[in-house]
C-alpha positions as CSV (number, residue, x, y, z in Angstrom):
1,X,-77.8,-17.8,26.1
2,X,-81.1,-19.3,24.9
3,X,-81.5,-20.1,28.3
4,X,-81.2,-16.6,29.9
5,X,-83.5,-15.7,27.2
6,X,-85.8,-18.4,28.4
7,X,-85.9,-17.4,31.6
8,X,-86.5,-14.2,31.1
9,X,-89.3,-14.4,29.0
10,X,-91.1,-17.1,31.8
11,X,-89.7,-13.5,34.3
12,X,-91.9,-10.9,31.8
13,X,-95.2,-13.3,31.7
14,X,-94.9,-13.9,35.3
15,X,-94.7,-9.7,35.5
16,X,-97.3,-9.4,33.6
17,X,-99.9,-12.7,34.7
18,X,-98.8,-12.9,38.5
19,X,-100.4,-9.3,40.0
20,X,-103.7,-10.4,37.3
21,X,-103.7,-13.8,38.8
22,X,-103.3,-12.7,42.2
23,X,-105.8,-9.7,42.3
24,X,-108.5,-12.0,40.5
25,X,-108.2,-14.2,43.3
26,X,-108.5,-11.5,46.0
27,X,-111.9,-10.4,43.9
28,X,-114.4,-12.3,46.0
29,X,-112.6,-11.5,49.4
30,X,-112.6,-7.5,48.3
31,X,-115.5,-6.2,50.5
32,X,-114.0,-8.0,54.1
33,X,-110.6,-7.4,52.9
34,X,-108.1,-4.5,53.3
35,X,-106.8,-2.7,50.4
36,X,-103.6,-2.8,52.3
37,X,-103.3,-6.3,53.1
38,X,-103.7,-6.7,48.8
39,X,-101.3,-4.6,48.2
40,X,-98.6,-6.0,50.8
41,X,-99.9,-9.4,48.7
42,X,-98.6,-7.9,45.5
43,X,-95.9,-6.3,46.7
44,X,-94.7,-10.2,47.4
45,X,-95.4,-11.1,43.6
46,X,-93.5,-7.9,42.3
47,X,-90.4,-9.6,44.7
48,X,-90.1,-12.6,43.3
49,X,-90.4,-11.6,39.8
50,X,-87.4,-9.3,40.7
51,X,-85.2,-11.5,42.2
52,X,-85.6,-14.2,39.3
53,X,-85.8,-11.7,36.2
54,X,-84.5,-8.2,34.9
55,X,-85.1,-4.5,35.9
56,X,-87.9,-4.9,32.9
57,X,-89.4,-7.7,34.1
58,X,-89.9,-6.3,37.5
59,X,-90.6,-2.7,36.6
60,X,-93.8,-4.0,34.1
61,X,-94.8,-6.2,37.4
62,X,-95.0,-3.4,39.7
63,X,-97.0,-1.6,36.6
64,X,-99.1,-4.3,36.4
65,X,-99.7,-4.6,40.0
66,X,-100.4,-1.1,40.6
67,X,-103.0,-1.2,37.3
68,X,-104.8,-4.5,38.7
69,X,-104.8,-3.0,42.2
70,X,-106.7,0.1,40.8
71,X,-109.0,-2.0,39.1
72,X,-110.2,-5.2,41.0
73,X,-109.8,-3.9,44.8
74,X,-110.6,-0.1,44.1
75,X,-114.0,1.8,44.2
76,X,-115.6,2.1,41.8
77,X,-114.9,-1.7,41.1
78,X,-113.7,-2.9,37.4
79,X,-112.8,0.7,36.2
80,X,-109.6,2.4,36.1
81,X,-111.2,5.0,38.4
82,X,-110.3,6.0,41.7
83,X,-112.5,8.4,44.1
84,X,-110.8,7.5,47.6
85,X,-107.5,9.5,48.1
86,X,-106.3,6.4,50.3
87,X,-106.8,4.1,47.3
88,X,-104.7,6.7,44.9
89,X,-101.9,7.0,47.8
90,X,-101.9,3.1,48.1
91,X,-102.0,2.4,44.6
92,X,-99.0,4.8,43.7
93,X,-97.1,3.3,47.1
94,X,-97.5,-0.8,45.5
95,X,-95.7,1.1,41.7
96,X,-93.1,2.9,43.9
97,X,-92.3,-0.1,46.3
98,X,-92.3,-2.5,43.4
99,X,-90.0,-0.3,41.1
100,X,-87.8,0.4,44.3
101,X,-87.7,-3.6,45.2
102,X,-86.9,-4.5,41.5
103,X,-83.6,-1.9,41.7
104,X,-82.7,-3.6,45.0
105,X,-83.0,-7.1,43.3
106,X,-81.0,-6.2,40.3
107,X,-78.0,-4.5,42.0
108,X,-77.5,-7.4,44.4
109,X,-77.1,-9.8,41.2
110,X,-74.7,-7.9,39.7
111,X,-72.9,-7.6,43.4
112,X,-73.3,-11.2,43.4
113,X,-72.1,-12.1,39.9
114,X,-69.3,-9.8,40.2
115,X,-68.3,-11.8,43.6
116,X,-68.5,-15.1,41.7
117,X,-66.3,-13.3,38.6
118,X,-63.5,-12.2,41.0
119,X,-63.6,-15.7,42.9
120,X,-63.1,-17.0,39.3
121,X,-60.1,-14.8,38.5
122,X,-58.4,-15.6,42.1
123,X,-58.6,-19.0,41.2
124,X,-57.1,-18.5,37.9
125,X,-54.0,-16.7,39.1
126,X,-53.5,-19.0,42.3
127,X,-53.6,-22.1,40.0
128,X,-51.0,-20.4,37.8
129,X,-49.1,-19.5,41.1
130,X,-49.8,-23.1,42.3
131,X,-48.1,-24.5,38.9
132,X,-44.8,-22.7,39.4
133,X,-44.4,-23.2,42.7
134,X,-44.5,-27.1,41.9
135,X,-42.1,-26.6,39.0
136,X,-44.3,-27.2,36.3
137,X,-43.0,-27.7,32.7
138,X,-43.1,-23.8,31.3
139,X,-44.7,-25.0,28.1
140,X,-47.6,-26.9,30.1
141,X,-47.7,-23.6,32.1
142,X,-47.7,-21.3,29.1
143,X,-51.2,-23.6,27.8
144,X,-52.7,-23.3,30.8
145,X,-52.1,-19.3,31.2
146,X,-53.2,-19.3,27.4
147,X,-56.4,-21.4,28.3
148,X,-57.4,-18.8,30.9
149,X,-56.5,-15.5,29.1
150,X,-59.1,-16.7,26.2
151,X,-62.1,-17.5,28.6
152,X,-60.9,-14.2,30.7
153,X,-60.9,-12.0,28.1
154,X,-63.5,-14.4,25.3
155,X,-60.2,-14.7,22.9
156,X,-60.8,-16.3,19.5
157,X,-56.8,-17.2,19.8
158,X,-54.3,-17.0,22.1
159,X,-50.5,-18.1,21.6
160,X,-47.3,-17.8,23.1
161,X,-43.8,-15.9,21.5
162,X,-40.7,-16.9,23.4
163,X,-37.9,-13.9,23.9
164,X,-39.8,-11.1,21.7
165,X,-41.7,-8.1,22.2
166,X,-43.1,-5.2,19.8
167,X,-42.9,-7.2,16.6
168,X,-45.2,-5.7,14.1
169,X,-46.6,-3.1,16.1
170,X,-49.6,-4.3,17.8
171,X,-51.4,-3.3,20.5
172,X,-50.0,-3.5,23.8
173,X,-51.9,-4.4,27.2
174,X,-49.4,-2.6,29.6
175,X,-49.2,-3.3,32.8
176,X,-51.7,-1.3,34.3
177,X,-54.3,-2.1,32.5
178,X,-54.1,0.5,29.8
179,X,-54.3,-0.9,26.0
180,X,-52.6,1.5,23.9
181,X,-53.0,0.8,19.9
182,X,-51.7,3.4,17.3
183,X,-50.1,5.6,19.9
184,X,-53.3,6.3,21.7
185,X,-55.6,4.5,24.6
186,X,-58.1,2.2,23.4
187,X,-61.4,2.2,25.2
188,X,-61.6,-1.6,25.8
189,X,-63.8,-1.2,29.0
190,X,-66.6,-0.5,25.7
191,X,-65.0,-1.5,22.8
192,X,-63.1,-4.8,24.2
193,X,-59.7,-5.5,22.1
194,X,-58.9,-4.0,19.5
195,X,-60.2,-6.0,16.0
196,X,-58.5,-7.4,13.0
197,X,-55.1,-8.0,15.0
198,X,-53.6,-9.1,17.7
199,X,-53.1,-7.5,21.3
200,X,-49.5,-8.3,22.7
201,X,-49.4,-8.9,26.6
202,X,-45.7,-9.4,27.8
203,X,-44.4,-12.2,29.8
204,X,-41.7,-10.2,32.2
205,X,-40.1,-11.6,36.0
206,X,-38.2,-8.4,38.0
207,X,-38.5,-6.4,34.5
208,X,-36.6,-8.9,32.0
209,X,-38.4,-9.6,29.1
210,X,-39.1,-13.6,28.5
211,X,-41.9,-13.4,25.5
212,X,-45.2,-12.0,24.6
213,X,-48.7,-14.0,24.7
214,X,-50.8,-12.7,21.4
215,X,-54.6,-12.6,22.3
216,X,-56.7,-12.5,19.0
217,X,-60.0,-10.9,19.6
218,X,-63.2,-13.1,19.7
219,X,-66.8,-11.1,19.1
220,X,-67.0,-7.8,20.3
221,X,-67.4,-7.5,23.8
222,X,-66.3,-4.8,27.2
223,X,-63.6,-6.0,28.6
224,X,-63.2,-4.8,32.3
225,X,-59.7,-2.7,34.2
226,X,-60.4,-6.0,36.3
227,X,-60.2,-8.8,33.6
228,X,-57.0,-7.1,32.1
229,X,-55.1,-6.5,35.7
230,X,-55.7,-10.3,36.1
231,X,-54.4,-11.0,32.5
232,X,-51.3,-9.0,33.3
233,X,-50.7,-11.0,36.5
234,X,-51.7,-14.5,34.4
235,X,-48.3,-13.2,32.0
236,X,-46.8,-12.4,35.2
237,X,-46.6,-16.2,36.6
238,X,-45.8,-17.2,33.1
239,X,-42.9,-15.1,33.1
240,X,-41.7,-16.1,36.5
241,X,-41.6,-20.0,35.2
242,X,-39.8,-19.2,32.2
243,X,-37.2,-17.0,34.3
244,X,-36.7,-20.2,36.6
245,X,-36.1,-22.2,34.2
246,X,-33.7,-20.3,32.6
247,X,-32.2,-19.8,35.7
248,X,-31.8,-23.6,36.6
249,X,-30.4,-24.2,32.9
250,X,-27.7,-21.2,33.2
251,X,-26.8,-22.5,36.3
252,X,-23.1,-24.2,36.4
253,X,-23.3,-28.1,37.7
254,X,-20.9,-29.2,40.4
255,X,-19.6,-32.2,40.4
């Protein structure tokens, strides 16, 4: 966290020091040089202060960009006044380009980051998938679903009931996705799970019942449809170890 804060704070100076920086420099070239070669110039700066910060970071460097533009490469020089309409059109064309380049910026991180989020989820359930498949010990399994459920869904606990469901009344994470607490649907896509208890997720294979995982909510935070369909399937491999293996030990030897 301190250092997304970091970073973002190096993103707002550079907003508001890079179009300054870059229009000072452009100062002595002014007279020779075309207003729209500058603002193409700032237009880059505005970019990359996007595409490393936030929408605010890039939205105050367009502003500032479009202020310095107005006064260092305008006429009258050094005043926030503007006579030429060409100037006015150009100056309001670097604060439009800038804003619309910062929106592009920000939604292809999020695109990205949700990419790398899904990746991390598939890699979740195949190494859950991977673990019964092999035949792992159900108990190692059941960790190792209970590992990922608390950094999927930012638990503060997570443990495992064998053979029992609805105990106490909690919450329930059905299997769609839905969490329904006190006979209504809890808005956990804002709210996250639901505090001071614990949310039951059942453990089934073809419908039977083989235990519940308990999640215990950590700070409050939104918790996707996504990252509770992947929680469901997590439960879903658990349950299908724990079925096989009560399979194999039901199962009459031969001799």
């Amino acid at each position: 966290m301190t250092g997304i804060l970091s970073r973002e704070r190096v993103a707002v100076l550079a907003g508001l020091a890079g179009p300054l920086a870059l229009t000072v420099v452009l100062v002595p070239l002014r007279a020779g040089f075309p207003n729209t070669d500058a603002a193409l110039a700032l237009i880059l700066v505005v970019v990359a202060v996007a595409a490393a910060g936030s929408r605010p970071a890039g939205i105050l460097a367009a502003a500032s960009a479009a202020v310095w533009f107005d006064f260092f490469l305008t006429v009258p020089y050094e005043r926030f006044t503007m006579t030429r309409r060409t100037d006015i059109e150009t100056t309001l064309l670097v604060l439009a380009v800038g804003v619309a380049v910062t929106e592009i910026a920000v939604r292809g991180r999020r695109q990205h980051a949700a990419a790398a989020r899904r990746a991390g989820y598939l890699d979740g359930i195949n190494a859950a998938a991977g673990a019964v498949a092999v035949g792992s010990a159900p108990l190692l399994l059941i960790d190792q679903v209970c590992e990922q459920l608390t950094g999927l869904l930012s638990l503060s606990a997570c443990r495992f009931q064998d053979g029992v469901a609805g105990l106490g009344g909690p919450p329930r994470l059905r299997r769609d996705g839905q969490i329904l607490a006190g006979g209504r649907i809890w808005d956990a896509d804002h709210d996250g799970l639901p505090p001071g208890t614990s949310t039951e997720l059942l453990a089934e294979a073809s419908g039977l019942l083989q235990g519940r995982f308990l999640l215990s909510p950590g700070p409050r935070a939104p918790i996707t449809l996504e990252q509770r369909l992947v929680a469901v399937a997590l439960a879903d491999q658990a349950g299908a170890a724990l079925a096989g293996t009560r399979l194999a030990t039901a199962r009459p030897h031969r001799f």
